[in-house]
C-alpha positions in Angstrom: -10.9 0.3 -10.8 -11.7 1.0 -14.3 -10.7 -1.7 -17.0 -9.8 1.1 -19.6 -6.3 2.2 -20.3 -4.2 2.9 -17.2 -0.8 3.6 -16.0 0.8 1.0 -14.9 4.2 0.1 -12.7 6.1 -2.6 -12.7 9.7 -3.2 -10.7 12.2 -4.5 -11.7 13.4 -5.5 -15.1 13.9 -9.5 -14.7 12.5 -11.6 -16.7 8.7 -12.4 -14.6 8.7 -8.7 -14.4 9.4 -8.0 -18.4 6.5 -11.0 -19.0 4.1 -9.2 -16.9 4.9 -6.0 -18.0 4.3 -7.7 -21.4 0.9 -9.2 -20.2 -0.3 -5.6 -19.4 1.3 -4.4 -22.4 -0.9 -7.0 -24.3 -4.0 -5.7 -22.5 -3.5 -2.2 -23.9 -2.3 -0.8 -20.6 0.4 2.2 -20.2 3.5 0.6 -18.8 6.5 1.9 -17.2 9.1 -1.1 -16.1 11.4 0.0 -13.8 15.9 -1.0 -13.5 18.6 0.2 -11.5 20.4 -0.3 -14.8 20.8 2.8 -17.1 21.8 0.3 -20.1 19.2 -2.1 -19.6 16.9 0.6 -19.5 18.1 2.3 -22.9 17.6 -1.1 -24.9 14.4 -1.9 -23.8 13.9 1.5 -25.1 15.6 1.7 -28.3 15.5 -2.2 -29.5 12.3 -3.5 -27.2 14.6 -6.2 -25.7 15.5 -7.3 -22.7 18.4 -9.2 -23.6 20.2 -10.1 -20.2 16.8 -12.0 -19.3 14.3 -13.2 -22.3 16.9 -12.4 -24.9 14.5 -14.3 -27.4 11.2 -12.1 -26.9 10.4 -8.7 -28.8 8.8 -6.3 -26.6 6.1 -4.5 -27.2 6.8 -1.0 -28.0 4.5 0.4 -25.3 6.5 -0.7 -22.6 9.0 2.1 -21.5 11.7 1.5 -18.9 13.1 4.1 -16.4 15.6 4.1 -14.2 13.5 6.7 -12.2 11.4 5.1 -9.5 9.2 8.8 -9.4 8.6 8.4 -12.9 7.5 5.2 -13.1 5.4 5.0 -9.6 4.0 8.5 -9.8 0.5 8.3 -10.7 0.1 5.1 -11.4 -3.0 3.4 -11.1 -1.6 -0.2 -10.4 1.6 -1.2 -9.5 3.6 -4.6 -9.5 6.9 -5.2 -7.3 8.5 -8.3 -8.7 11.9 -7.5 -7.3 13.9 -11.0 -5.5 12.9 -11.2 -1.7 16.1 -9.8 -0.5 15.2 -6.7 -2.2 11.7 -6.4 -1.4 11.8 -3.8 2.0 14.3 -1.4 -0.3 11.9 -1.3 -3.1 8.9 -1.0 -1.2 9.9 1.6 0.8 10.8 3.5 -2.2 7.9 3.8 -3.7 6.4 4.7 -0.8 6.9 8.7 -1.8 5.1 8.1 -5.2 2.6 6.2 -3.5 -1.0 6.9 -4.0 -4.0 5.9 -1.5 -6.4 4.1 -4.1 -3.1 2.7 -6.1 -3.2 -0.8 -6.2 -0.1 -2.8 -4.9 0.3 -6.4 -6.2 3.4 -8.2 -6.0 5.0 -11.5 -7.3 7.5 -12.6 -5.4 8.2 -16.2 -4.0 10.4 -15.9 -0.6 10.7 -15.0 2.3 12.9 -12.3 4.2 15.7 -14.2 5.5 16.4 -12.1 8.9 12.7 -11.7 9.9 10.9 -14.8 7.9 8.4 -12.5 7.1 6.4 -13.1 4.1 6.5 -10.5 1.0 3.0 -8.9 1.7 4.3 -8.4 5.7 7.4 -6.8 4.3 5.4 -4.7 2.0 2.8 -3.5 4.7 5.4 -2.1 7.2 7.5 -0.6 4.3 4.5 1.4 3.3 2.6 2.2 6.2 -0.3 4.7 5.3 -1.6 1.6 2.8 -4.2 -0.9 3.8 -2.9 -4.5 4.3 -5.6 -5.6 3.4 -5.1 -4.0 -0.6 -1.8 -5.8 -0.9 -2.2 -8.6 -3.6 0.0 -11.6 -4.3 0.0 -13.2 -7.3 1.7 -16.5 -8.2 1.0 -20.3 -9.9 2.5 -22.0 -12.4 3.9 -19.4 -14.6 7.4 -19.4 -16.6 8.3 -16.1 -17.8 9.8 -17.8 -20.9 6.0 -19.3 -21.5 4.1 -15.9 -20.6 6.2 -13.9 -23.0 5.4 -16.0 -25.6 1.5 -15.8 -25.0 1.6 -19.4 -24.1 -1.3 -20.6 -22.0 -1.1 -19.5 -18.8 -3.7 -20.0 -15.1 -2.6 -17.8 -12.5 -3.9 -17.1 -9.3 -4.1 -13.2 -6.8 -5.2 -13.5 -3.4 -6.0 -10.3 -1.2 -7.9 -10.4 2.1 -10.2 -7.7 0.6 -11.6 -9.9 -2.3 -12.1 -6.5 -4.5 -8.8 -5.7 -4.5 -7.8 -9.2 -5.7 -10.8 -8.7 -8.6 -8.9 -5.7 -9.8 -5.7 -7.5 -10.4 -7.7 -9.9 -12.2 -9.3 -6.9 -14.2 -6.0 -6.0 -15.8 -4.2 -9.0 -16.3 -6.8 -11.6 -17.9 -7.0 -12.3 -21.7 -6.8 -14.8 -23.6 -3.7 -16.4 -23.3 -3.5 -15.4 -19.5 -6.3 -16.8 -17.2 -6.6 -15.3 -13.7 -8.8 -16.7 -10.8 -9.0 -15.0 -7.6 -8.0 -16.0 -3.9 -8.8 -14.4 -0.7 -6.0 -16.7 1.8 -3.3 -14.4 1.0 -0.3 -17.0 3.4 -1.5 -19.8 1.7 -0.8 -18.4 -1.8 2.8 -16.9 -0.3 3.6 -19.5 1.0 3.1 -22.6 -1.3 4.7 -20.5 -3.9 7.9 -19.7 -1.9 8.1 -23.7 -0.5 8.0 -25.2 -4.3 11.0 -23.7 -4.9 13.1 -25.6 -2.2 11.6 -29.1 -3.8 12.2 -28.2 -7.0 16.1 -27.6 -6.0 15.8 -31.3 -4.7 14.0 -32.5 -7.9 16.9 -31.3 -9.9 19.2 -32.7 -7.9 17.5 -36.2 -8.3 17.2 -35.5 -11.9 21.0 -34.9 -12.0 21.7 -37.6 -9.8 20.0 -39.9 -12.3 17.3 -41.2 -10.0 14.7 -41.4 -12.6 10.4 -40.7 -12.3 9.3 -43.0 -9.4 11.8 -41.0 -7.0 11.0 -37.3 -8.7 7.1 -38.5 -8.2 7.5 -39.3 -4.9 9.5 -36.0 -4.0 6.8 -34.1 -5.4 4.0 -35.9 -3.6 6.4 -35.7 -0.1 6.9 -32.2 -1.1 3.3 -30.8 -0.9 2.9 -33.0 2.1 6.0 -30.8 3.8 4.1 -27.2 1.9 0.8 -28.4 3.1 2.4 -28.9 6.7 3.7 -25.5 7.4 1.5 -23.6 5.5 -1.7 -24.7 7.7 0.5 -23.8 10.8 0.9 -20.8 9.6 -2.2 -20.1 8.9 -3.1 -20.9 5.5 -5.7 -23.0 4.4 -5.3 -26.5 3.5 -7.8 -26.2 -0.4 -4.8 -23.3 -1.1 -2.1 -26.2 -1.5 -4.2 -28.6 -4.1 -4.5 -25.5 -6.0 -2.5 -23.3 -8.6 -0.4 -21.8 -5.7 0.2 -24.9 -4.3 0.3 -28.1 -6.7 0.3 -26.1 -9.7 3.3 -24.2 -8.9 5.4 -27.2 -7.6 4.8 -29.4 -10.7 5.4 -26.9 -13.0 8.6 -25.6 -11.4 9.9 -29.0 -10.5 9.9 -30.6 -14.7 10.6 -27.7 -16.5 14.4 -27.0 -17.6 13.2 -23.2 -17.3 13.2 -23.5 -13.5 16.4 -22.2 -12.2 16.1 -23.8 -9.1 15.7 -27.1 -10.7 18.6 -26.4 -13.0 20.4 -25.5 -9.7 19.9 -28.5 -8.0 21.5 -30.1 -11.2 24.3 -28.7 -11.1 25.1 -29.8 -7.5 24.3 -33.2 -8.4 27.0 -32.9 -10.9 29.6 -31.8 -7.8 29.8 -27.7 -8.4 29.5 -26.5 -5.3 26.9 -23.4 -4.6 29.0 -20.7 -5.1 29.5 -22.0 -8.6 26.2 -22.8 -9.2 24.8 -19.4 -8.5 27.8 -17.6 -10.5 27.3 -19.7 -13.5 23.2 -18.9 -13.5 24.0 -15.5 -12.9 20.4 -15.0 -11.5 18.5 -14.9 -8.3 18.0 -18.5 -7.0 14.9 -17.8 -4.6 15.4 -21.7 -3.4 18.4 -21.4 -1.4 17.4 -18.4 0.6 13.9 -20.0 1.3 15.7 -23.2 2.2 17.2 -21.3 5.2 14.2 -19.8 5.9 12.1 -22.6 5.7 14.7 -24.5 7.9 13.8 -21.9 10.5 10.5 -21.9 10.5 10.1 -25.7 10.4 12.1 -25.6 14.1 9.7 -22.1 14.8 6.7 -24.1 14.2 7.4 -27.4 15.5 7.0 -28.9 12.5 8.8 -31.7 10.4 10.0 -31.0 7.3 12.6 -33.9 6.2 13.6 -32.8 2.4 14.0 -29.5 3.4 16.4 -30.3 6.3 18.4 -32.4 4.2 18.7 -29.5 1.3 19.6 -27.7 3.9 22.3 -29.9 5.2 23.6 -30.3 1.3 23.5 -26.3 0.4 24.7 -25.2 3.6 26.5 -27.8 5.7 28.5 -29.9 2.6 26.6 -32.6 3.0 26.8 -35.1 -0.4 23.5 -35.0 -2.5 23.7 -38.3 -3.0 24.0 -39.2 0.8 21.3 -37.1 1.7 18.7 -39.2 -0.7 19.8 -42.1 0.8 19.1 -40.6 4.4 15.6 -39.7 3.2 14.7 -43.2 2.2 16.1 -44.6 5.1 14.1 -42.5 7.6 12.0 -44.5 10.3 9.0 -46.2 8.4 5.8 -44.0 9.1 2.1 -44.0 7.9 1.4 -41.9 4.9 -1.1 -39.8 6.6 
């Protein structure tokens, strides 16, 4: 792919999608960023502002937003699907018209699909059919939208199984203030980044519950043992987890007050119940719904995954947070390793 100016797609309009659409902005790139929402659309447009998500940034005047998929897909040389998980299959397959053979897909999503447990780049692949699998790139590490925007510092990683296509994502998004490395274990990278979300739900929840460092700490280190777990039964490779997509992602996500699934998990330490928590964010909490998936593919697997069966028990069975800490230490004493 050349690394001249290029049209580029991103969908949707939340906020990772607005900082990546700002990234390629930055990088001199034509971008079109993508809404169901006709009003969103018209002030990113007429004020560069995206006010429901980063409502402190100023856009960058070459990004234009559509609320026409065909105008924003058509054509375009690269194109980035950050829509939540349980939106993925509908946006996927509509783009699929627009679709061109050499376009390059890369998404940046963190889930799974609850029904199937499918990861994003499955989902993706059946949705659009005619496109090799292999092309599909998934990027993800530690990466706050609130950060990017901002130009902040920022180490991502993209995985493909063909290591070119990966390279290409690399070519458009790296600068300065946002360093990308390459990855060729495409479930590894999906799946460490969709896991940290469940423990950083429980790290806010011990944040909330008062239980200080030494029990976040150990969460964390329990945590990547439980990502670590299931991701090499499902195929990923054990280096994946030490790196951006794995440790990078978890610690970033489980001590920053910009994670919503940390601040999540603090509000149910404070007794809303999840319902409320999710109405007051007013956002996608990718957590919850990878808790339940998780849950399931812990029991699929054969595999033992104790803080995510007790988040599960606490968003989806009432259990009391604090109770189900308490249950965690008390388990059966075991050998770290």
């Amino acid at each position: 792919m050349s690394q001249g100016r290029i049209k580029t797609a991103v969908l949707v309009a939340g906020s990772w999608g607005t900082a990546i659409a700002s990234v390629l902005a930055d990088n001199g790139h034509e971008v079109w960023l993508w809404t169901r929402n006709e009003s969103q659309a018209a002030e990113i447009n007429a004020s560069h502002r995206n006010s429901r998500f980063l409502s402190d940034a100023v856009l960058s005047p070459s990004i234009r937003s559509t609320v026409s998929m065909e105008e924003a897909a058509k054509d375009a040389a690269a194109v980035f699907i950050v829509a939540p998980s349980s939106a993925m299959r509908e946006v996927a397959a509509s783009i699929r018209p627009h679709l061109g053979k050499d376009t390059l897909v890369v998404h940046a999503t963190k889930g799974f699909e609850i029904g199937s447990l499918k990861r994003m780049s499955e989902v993706i692949a059946e949705e659009l059919p005619a496109y090799d699998p292999r092309r599909i790139v998934v990027l993800s590490g530690p990466s706050h939208a609130e950060e990017v925007i901002r130009r902040c510092p920022t180490t991502i990683v993209v995985a493909a199984d063909e290591l070119a296509a990966a390279e290409s994502a690399q070519d458009l998004l790296i600068n300065s203030d946002f360093r990308v490395y390459t990855n060729d274990d495409v479930v590894g990278v999906e799946v460490g980044g969709a896991l940290k979300n469940i423990i950083a739900l429980g790290a806010g929840l011990s944040d909330g519950l008062g239980f200080g460092d030494n029990a976040k700490a150990a969460l964390l280190t329990r945590g990547l043992a439980e990502i670590t777990r299931l991701g090499m039964a499902m195929g990923g490779d054990p280096m994946t987890f030490s790196g951006l997509a794995g440790i990078g992602d978890l610690v970033v996500t489980c001590t920053s007050r910009h994670s919503r699934n940390w601040r999540a998990g603090s509000m149910l330490a404070q007794g809303l119940s999840l319902e409320e928590v999710l109405s007051r964010l007013g956002m996608v909490v990718e957590g919850v719904r990878t808790t339940q998936a998780a849950y399931r593919l812990a029991m699929q697997y054969k595999i033992t995954m104790p803080i995510t069966a007790e988040l599960h028990r606490v968003l989806f069975e009432g259990k009391d947070p604090k109770t189900a800490v308490e249950d965690l230490m008390e388990r059966d004493r075991k050998h770290e390793n």
